[in-house]
N, C-alpha and C positions, 0 to 999 in steps of 0.2 A: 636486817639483823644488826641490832647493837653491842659492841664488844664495852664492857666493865671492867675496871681494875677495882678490886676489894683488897687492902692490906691490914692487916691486924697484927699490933705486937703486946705483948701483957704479958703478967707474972704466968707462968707453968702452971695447970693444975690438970687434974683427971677431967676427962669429959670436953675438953673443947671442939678438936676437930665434931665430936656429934653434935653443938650445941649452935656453931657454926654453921652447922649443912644442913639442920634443921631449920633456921631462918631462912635459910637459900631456898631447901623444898617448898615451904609454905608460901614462899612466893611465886613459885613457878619460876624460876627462874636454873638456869644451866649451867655447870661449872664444864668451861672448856678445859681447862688445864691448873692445876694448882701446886703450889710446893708449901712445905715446913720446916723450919727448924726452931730445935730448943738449945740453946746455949745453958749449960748444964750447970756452967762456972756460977755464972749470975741468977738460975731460976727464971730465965727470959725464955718467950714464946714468940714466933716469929710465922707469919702465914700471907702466903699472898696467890689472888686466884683473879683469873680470865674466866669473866663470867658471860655468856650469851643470853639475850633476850632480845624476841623479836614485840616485844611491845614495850609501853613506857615504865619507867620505875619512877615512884614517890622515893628517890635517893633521901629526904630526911630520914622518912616513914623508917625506910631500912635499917638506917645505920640507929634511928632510934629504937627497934626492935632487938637489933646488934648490942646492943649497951644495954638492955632489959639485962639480959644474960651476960652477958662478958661488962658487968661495971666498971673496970679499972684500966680496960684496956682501950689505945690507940687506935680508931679506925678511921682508914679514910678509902671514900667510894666515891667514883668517879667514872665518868663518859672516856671509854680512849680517847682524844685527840690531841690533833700537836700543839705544841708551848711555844710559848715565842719568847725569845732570847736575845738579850741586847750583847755583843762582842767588845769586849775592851782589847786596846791592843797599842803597841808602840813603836817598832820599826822593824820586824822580822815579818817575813813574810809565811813562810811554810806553816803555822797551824793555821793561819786564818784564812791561806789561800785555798788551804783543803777544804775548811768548811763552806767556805764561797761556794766550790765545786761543786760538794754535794748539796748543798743548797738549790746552784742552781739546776743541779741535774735530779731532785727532787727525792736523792736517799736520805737529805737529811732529815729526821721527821721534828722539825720546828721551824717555824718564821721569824728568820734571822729581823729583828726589829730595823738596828742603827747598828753601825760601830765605833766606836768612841776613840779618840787617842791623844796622847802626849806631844805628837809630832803628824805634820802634815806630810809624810812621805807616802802614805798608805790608800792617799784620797781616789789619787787613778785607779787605783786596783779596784779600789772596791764600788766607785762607780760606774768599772764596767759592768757591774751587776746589779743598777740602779739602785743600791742599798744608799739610805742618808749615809753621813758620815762626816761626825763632828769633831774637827780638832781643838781642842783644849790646852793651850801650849803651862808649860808646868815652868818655864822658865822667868824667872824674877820675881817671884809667889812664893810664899812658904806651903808646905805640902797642906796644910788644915786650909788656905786659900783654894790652893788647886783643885784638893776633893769636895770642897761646898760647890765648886762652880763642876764638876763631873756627875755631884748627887742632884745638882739642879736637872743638868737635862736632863739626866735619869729618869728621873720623875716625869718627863712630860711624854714617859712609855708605858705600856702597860707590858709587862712581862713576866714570865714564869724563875730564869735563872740568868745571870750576867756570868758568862763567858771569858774566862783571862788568858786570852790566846796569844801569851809571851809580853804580857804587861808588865814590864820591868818598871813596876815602885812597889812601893810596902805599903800597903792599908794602914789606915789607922783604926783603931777598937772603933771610931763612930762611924768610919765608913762601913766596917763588917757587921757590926749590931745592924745596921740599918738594912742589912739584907742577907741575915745570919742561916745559915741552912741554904742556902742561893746563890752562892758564890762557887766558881770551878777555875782552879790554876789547874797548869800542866808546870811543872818543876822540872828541871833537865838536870833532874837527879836519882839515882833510885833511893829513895828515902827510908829510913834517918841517915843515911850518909852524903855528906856534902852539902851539907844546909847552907843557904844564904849566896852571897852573891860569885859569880863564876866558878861552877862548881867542876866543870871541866877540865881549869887548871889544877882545880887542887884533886880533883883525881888524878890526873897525869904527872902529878908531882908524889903521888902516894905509890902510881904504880899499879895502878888496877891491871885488870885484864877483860874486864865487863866495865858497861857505862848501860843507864837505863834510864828512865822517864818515868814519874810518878804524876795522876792527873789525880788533884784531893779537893774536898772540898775546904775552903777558906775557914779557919778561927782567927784567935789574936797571938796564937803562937807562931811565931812564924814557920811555917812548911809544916806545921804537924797536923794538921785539919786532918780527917778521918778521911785512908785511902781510897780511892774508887776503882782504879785499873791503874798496872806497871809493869814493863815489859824491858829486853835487856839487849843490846847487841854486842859483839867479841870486837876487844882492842887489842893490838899487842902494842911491845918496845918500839917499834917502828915508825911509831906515828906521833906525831905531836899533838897538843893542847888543840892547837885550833883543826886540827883532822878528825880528833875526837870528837870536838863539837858538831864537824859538818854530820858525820855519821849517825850523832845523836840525835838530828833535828829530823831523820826521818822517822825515829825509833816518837822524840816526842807527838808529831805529828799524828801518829798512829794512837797512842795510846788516849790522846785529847779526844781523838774520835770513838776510840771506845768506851770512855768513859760517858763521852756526851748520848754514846746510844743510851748505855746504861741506863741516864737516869731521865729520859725523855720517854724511854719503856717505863718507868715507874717501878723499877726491881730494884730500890735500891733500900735499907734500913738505916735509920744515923743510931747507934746506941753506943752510949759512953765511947765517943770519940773512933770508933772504928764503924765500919759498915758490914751490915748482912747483905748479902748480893743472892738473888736468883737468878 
């Protein structure tokens, strides 16, 4: 038995879900589990379904019967299986050591590629999990240097989404065009509060009482790419800047990994810069 993701998103109109599950009947084919929504603001349609079938599908055939009927809309149909994902990373260890984890303890559902970094501090760790692992030193290079020699080896991977598991530098517009929709920070911030660089202090200088982690996906704004998962933990007066941070790296840690389930299940929507999530 083979499991399917079918997504579709398009303008609202009467008649979809029957138009939809009409292509599906006629094929024989079985909807395990499905969800929708309509975003009412914009007139947007949103559908995504766990399809079973114990024999082969012509996936053109479909998605080109799919678009007979829904002309306008976004569909993509696809075989479950896992992604392979390249790890950028810099000198922190706690998102990337969790993924390692699950990695190697096989929750995580993608084959972690390479992981790439700024600094050679990271190499031990990650070759005890016989992952490559390429340092790229960023020092005495201008950043537009740096990132043509990180999109080189990039490129000699084949992968689904690069991972920025605590990559402290700032993309440039060529780096994130070149892998626009594919990029995932985790930000040790709950977002739009605390943009940019140490955001720990400047919440501990504001006085919060909560500190939280947002895992988004990359644009050219910086920290505003459309959220995926964020989550919060309680600070008081008592604690400092950097007590703040140790707390927070458990809170990021978590939230990188749920965000990476998220979008390795294929439940995620990018529209007008926010996400629809199933």
């Amino acid at each position: 038995m083979k499991d399917y993701i079918l997504k579709i998103d398009c303008t609202d109109e009467k008649g979809l879900i029957y138009r939809i599950s009409d292509i599906i009947f006629k094929y024989g084919l079985n909807i395990d589990n499905n969800s929708e929504f309509v975003d009412h603001e914009h007139d947007r349609f949103f559908f995504r379904a766990v399809i079973k079938t114990d024999k082969d599908i012509d996936e053109s055939g479909f998605c080109g019967n799919l678009s007979a009927v829904l002309p306008k809309a976004n569909i993509i149909f696809k075989e479950k299986a896992k992604k392979n994902v390249i790890i950028l990373a810099t000198k922190e260890t706690h998102c990337l050591g969790d993924l390692l984890i699950k990695f190697y303890s096989g929750e995580l559902n993608a084959n972690i590629k390479a992981v790439i970094s700024n600094h050679d501090s990271l190499r031990d760790l990650v070759e005890k999990f016989n992952l490559p692992y390429h340092f790229i030193s960023s020092d005495d290079i201008s950043r537009e240097e740096h990132e043509k020699l990180v999109l080189a080896k990039m490129s000699e991977y084949s992968f689904d989404y690069a991972i920025l598991a605590k990559y402290m530098r700032i993309l440039s517009p060529n780096f994130v065009n070149a892998y626009e929709g594919k990029i995932i920070n985790i930000h040790h911030s709950f977002l739009p509060a605390f943009i940019g660089a140490n955001p720990y202090k400047q919440a501990y200088e504001r006085g919060v009482k909560i500190i939280g982690a947002t895992a988004h996906f990359v644009n050219n704004d910086l920290d505003e790419g459309p959220i995926i998962a964020q989550d919060i933990t309680m600070v008081n007066h008592e604690m400092n800047w950097q007590q703040m941070r140790e707390a927070g790296r458990y809170v990021e840690k978590n939230v990188l990994g749920k965000a990476i389930d998220l979008v390795l299940d294929d439940r995620i929507f990018i529209y007008k810069n926010k996400t629809v999530i199933f």
